[in-house]
PADREN-902092 format. One line per 4 residues: number of its first residue (from 0); their letters; for each residue z, x, y of C-alpha. Coordinates in nm, 2 decimals. Layout:
% PADREN-902092
NUM> a> Z,X,Y  ...
END
This chain:
% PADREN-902092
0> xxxx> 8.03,0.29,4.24  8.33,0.11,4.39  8.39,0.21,4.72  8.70,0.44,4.83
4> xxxx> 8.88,0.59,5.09  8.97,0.93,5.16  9.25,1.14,5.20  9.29,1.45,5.47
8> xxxx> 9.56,1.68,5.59  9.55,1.89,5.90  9.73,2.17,5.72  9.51,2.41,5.54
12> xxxx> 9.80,2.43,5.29  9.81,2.12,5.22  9.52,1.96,5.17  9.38,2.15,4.89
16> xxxx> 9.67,2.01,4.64  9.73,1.68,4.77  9.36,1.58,4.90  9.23,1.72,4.56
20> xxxx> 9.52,1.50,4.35  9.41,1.17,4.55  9.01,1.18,4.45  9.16,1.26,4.08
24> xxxx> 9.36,0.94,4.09  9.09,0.75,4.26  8.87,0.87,3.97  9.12,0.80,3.75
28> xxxx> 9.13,0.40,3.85  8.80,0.38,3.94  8.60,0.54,3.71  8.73,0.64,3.37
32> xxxx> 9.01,0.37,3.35  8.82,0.03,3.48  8.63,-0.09,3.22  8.45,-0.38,3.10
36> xxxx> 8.61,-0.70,3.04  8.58,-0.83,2.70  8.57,-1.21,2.60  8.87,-1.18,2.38
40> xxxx> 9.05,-1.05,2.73  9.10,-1.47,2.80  9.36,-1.66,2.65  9.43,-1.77,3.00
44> xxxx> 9.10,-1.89,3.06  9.13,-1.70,3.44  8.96,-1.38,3.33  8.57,-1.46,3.50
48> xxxx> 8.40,-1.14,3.37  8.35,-0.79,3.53  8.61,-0.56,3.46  9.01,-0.50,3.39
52> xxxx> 9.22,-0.19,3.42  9.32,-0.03,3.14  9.62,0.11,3.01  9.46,0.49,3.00
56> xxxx> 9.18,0.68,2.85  9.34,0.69,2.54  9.42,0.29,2.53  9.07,0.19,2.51
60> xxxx> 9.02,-0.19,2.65  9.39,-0.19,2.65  9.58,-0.41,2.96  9.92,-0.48,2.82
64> xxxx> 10.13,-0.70,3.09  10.36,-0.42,3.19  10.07,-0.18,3.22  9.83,-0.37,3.41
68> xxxx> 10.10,-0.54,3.64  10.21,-0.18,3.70  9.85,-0.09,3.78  9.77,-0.36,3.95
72> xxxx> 10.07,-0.39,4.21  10.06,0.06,4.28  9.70,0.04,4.36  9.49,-0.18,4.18
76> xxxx> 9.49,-0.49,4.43  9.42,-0.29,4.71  9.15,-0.07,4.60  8.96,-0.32,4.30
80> xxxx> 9.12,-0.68,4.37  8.86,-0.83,4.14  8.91,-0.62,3.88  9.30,-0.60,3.94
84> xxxx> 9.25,-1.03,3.91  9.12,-0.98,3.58  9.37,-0.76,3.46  9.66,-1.01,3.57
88> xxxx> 9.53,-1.31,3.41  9.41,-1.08,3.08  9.77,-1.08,2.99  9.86,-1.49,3.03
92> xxxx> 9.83,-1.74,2.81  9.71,-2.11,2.86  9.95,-2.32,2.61  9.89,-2.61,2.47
96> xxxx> 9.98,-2.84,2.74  9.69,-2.64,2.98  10.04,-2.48,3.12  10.00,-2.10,3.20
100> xxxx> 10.29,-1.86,3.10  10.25,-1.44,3.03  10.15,-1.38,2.63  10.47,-1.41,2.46
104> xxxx> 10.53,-1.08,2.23  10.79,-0.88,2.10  10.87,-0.72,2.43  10.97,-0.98,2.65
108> xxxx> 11.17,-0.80,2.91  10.89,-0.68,3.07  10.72,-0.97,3.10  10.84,-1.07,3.44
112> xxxx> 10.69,-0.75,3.61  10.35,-0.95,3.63  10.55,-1.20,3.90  10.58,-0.89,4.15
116> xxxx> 10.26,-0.75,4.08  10.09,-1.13,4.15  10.27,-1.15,4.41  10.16,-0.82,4.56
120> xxxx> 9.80,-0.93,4.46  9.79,-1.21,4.63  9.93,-1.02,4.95  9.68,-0.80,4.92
124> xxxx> 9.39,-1.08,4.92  9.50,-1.38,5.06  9.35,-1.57,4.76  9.51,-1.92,4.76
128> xxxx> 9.37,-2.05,4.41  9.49,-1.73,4.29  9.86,-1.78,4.37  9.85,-2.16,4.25
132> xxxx> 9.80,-2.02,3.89  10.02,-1.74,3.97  10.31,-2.02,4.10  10.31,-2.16,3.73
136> xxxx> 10.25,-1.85,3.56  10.59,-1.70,3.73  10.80,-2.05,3.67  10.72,-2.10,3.32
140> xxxx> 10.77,-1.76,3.22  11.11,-1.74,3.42  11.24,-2.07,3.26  11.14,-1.95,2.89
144> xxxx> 11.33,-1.61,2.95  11.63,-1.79,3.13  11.63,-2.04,2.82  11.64,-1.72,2.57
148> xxxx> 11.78,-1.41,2.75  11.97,-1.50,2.98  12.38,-1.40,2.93  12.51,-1.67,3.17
152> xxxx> 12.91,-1.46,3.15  12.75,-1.17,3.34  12.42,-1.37,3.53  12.27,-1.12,3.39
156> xxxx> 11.91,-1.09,3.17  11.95,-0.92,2.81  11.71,-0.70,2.72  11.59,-0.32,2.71
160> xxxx> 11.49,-0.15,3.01  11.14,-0.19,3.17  10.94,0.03,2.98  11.13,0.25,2.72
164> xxxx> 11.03,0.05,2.41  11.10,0.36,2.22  11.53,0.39,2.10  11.46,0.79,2.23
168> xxxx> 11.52,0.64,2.59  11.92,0.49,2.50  12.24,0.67,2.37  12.40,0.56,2.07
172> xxxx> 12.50,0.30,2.12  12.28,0.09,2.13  12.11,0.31,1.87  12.26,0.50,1.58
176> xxxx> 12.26,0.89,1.58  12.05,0.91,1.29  11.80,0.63,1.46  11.77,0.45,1.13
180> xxxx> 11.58,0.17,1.23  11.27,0.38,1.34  11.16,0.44,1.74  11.07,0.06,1.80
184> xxxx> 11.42,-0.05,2.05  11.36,-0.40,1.99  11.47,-0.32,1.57  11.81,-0.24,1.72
188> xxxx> 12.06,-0.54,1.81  12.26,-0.39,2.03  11.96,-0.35,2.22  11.85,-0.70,2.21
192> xxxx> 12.17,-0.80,2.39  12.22,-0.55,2.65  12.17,-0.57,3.00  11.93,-0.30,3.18
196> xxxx> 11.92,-0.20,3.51  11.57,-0.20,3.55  11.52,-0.54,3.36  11.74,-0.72,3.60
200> xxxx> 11.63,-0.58,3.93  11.29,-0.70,3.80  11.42,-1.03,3.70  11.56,-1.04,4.05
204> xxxx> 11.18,-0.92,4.21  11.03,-1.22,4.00  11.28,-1.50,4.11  11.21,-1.38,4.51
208> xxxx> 10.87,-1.36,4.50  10.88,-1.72,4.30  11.03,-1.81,4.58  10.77,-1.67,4.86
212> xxxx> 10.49,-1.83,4.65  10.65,-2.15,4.68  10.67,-2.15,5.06  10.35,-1.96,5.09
216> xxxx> 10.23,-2.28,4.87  10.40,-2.54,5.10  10.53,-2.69,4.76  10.90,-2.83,4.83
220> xxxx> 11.15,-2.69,5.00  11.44,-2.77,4.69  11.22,-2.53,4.44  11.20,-2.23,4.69
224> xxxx> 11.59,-2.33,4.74  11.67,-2.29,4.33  11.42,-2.01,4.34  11.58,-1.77,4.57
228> xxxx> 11.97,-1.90,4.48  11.89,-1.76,4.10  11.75,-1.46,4.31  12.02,-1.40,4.50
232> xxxx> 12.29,-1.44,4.23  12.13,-1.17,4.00  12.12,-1.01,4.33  12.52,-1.01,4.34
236> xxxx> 12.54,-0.96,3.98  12.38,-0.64,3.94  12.60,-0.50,4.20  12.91,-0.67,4.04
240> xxxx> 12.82,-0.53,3.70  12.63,-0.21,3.74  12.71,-0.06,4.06  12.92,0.24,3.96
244> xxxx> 13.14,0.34,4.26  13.31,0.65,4.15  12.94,0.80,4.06  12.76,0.67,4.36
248> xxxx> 12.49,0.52,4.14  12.41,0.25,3.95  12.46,0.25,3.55  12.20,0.20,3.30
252> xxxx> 12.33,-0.09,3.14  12.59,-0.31,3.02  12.66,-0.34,2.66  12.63,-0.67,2.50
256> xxxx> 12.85,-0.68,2.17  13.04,-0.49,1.98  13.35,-0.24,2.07  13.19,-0.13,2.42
260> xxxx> 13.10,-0.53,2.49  13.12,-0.54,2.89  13.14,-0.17,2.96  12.88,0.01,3.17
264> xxxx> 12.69,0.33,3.03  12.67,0.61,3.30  12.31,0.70,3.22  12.10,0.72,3.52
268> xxxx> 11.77,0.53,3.47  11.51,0.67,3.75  11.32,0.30,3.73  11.60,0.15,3.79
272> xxxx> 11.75,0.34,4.03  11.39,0.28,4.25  11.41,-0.08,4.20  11.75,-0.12,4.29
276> xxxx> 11.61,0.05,4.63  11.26,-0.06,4.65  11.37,-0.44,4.59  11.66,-0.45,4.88
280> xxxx> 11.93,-0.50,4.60  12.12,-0.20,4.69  12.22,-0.20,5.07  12.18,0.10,5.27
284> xxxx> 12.46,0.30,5.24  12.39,0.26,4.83  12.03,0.36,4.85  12.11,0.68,5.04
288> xxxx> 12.42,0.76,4.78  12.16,0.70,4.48  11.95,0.99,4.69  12.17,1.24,4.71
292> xxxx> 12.37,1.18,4.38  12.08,1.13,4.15  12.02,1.43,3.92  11.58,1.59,3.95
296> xxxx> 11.48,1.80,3.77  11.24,2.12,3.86  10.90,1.87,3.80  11.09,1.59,3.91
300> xxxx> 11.30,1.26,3.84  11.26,1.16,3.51  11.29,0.89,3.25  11.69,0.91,3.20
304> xxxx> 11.93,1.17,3.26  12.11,1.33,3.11  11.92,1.45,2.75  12.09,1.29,2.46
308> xxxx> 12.30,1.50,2.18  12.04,1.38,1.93  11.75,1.58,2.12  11.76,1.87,2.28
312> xxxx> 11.56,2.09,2.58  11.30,2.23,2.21  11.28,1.87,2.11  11.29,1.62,2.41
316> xxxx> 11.33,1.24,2.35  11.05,1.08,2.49  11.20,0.83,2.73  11.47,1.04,2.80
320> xxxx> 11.47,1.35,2.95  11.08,1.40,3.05  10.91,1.30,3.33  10.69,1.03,3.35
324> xxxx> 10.45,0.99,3.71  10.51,0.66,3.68  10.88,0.68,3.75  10.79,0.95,3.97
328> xxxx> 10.58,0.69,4.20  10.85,0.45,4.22  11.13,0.72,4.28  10.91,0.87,4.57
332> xxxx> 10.84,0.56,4.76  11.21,0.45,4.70  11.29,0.81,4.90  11.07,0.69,5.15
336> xxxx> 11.22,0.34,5.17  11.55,0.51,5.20  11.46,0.75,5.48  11.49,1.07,5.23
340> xxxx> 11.16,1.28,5.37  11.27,1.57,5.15  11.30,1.39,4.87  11.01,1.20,4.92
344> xxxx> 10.81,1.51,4.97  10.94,1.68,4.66  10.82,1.43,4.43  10.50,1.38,4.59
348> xxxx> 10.44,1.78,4.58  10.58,1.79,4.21  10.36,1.52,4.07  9.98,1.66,4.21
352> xxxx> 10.12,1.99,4.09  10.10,1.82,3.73  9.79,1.67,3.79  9.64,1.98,3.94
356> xxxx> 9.79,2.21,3.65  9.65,1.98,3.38  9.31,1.87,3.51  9.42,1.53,3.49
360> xxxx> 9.72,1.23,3.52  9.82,1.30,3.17  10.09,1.00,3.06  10.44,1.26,3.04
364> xxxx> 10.54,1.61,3.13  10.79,1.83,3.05  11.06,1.83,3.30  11.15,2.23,3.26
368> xxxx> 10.80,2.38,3.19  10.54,2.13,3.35  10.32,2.09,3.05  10.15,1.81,2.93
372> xxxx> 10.43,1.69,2.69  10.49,1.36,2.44  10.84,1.46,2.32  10.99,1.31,2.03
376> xxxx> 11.02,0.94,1.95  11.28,0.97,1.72  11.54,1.28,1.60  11.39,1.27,1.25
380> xxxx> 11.01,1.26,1.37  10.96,0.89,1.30  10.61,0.72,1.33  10.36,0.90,1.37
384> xxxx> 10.48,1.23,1.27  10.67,1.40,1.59  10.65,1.55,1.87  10.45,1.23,1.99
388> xxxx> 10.11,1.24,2.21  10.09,1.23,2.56  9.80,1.04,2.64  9.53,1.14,2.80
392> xxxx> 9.44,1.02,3.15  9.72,0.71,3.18  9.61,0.51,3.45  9.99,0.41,3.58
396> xxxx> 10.03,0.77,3.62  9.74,0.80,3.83  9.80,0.50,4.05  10.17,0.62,4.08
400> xxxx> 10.02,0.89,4.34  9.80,0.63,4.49  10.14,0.42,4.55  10.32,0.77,4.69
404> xxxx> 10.03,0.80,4.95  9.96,0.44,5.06  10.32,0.31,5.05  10.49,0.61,5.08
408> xxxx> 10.31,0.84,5.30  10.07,0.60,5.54  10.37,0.32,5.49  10.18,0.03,5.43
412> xxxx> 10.36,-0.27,5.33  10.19,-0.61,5.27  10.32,-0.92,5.45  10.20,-1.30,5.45
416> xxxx> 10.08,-1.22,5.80  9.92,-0.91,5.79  10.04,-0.53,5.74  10.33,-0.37,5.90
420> xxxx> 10.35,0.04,5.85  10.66,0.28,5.78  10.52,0.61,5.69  10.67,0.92,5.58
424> xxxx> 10.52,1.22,5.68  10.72,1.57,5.59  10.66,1.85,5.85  10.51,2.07,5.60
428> xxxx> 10.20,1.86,5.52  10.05,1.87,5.86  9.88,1.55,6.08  9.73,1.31,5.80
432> xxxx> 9.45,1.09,5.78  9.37,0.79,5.52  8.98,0.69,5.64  8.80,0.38,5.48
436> xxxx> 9.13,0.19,5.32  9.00,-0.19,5.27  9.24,-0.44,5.33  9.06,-0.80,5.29
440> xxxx> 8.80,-0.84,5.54  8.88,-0.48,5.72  8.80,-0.16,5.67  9.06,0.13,5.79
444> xxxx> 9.14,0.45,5.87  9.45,0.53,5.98  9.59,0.87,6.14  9.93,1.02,6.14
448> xxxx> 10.05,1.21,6.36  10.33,1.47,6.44  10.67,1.43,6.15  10.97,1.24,6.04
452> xxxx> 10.94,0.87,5.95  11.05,0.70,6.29  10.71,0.57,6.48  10.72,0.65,6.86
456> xxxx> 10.40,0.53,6.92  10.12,0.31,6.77  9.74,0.22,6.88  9.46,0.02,6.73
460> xxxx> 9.12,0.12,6.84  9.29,0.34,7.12  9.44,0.03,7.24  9.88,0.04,7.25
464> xxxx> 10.02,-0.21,7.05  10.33,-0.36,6.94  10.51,-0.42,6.71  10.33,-0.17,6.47
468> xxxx> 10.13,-0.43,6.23  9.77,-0.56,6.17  9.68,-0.90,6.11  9.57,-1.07,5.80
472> xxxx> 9.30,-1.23,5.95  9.17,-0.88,6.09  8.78,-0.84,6.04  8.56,-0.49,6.07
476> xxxx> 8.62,-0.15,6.07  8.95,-0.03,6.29  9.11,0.28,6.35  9.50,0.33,6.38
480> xxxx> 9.66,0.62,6.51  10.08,0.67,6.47  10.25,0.90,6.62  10.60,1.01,6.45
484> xx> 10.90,1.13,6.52  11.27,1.24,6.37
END
């Protein structure tokens, strides 16, 4: 069995729902979701043997790129790094020229997710040959999507949002109110064209982190340079286009053609909105407007808001108006990157109430009721016949409350140099300890104490230290105490 760490609270009220949530997810990742790695896993030639993370239990051998870079980058690199490698390079392709790129397929605007989640990954190890694969993987993948998708009016990527492949997650337009061409977005046009929120903070992510990978590989200064220039222009682009001042959020999208060409739909995307955050793209003042203006529902933030005329609160669209842990994991650490406790601890309280109610990290829930809930893929039941499944034990879902508690929670954030910590520790949930966290050569377990999010006092081993980080080159077992306050 893989080793893992554990997860206490102080507070008698807490720890039976959120310590009892973390050994599910653990379980989750660990044991029913990692799996073994199958020959046909290696068009990249990367993929060494053991085992990848699949999509969920109901995906068997499954690692789609979106899935496993989500999986990988929330938890995966930390707590199974080989098998979070294998994952990775499970969705690249080696082309004919030897070049790597990530498998081409009819969803190409979530390919660039696996340049964060490499990125992350090779954070989290320190694994050089790793990140010279990664370097080409990220550039060649970047230039095909520039040379395809790009809208160079706007600086903006085309494409649907990051992952509602299903036309139940827009307004029409881009679909039609009778969604004629089935669920599948990409058989829409307008929504080959438009320009997401989620897609372009991504794109963004992917062009910084090409970037850092450049440095981190001493290759030449002019290609970080381009790297981080594209970066930053997105960067200006996506608060240019999609910032929406008089709602103190950002938009959805942009529409590409047609009568609404250039006009920005209201619809607030909770992937997006966390990227926008999570990324650094929206500045301070932003990030705190998007938490108090952005609409939750009783289980939490969900997919999109509002629900579409088309559906209704009896028959919810499925990326609309449900909510999905995996949003959930990026909204909550988003709150905690913003400096929202509450929020933070809303959506951390919501989401291992759904786990705890269900037995499990099923894939959606009903926003109103709780309950384990597919929704509807399309108004007129579309394919398979409607309401649609939500699948059992869905990994992302699960490693969306690992990312709550590691990032969020215990504030760890991976640097070239080591780990610096901003946690977020609500009142309510009492002191809170995290015992027997690897991070490359170290073992950890890390104590917090008191409330708030501001640290007034940091020790390793006992020892005062300062500022409040660990180096990378840290070997052995090591215990950290924080003290917070505000």
């Amino acid at each position: 069995m893989t080793p893992r760490p554990g997860l206490t609270f102080a507070s008698s009220a807490t720890q039976p729902a959120l310590a009892r949530a973390y050994r599910m997810a653990l379980a989750n990742l660990l044991d029913v979701n990692t799996v073994p790695y199958q020959p046909s896993d290696s068009a990249s030639g990367l993929v060494s043997g053991g085992s990848i993370i699949q999509a969920g239990a109901g995906y068997a051998g499954q690692a789609w790129t979106r899935d496993g870079a989500v999986n990988a980058w929330n938890a995966g690199s930390l707590l199974h790094p080989r098998a979070a490698a294998s994952t990775l390079w499970a969705a690249v392709t080696r082309q004919p020229d030897s070049s790597l790129i990530v498998t081409q397929d009819t969803q190409w605007w979530d390919q660039v997710i696996w340049a964060t989640a490499a990125w992350n990954h090779y954070l989290a190890t320190g694994d050089q040959p790793f990140l010279a694969s990664a370097y080409q993987t990220v550039t060649s993948t970047l230039a095909r999507r520039r040379s395809q998708n790009f809208n160079a009016a706007r600086d903006l990527f085309e494409g649907p949002a990051f992952f509602n492949d299903g036309i139940s997650g827009y307004p029409a337009p881009p679909a039609d109110p009778a969604e004629s061409q089935g669920s599948f977005v990409g058989s829409y046009p307008a929504a080959r064209v438009m320009m997401t929120l989620s897609t372009n903070c991504l794109y963004y992510d992917a062009y910084r982190c090409a970037a850092l990978m450049a440095t981190a590989l001493g290759r030449p200064a002019s290609e970080a340079a381009a790297l981080s220039q594209a970066a930053g222009a997105l960067k200006t682009a996506v608060n240019q286009h999609l910032w929406n001042p008089g709602a103190g959020l950002y938009g959805y999208f942009i529409h590409g053609d047609g009568p609404l060409a250039g006009q920005l739909d209201p619809t607030e995307e909770g992937a997006g909105l966390s990227f926008a955050i999570l990324f650094g793209i929206a500045s301070k003042a932003q990030a705190q407007s998007v938490m108090r203006q952005a609409h939750v529902q009783p289980y939490g933030i969900t997919g999109t808001y509002p629900s579409y005329p088309r559906y209704s609160d009896t028959r919810p669209g499925r990326h609309n108006k449900l909510v999905w842990p995996v949003v959930q994991g990026f909204w909550a650490d988003a709150a905690a990157t913003a400096g929202d406790v509450a929020r933070f601890e809303s959506e951390v309280r919501s989401l291992a109430g759904l786990a705890s109610a269900s037995g499990q990290f099923a894939e959606i829930y009903n926003a109103r009721t709780g309950a384990v809930d597919g929704g509807w893929q399309t108004v007129s039941g579309g394919f398979p016949a409607s309401p649609w499944t939500s699948e059992p034990d869905q990994t992302w879902s699960a490693t969306a409350y690992l990312r709550m508690i590691h990032a969020g929670l215990f504030g760890l954030r991976l640097t070239t140099d080591g780990i610096t910590f901003a946690p977020t520790l609500p009142a309510a949930f009492g002191d809170a300890t995290l015992s027997g966290i690897g991070y490359r050569g170290a073992s950890l377990t890390i104590a917090l104490h008191g409330a708030g999010n501001a640290i007034s006092a940091f020790s390793i081993d006992g020892a005062p230290a300062e500022p409040a980080g660990l180096p990378a080159s840290l070997t052995g077992h090591h215990t950290i105490d924080i003290t917070l306050t505000g």
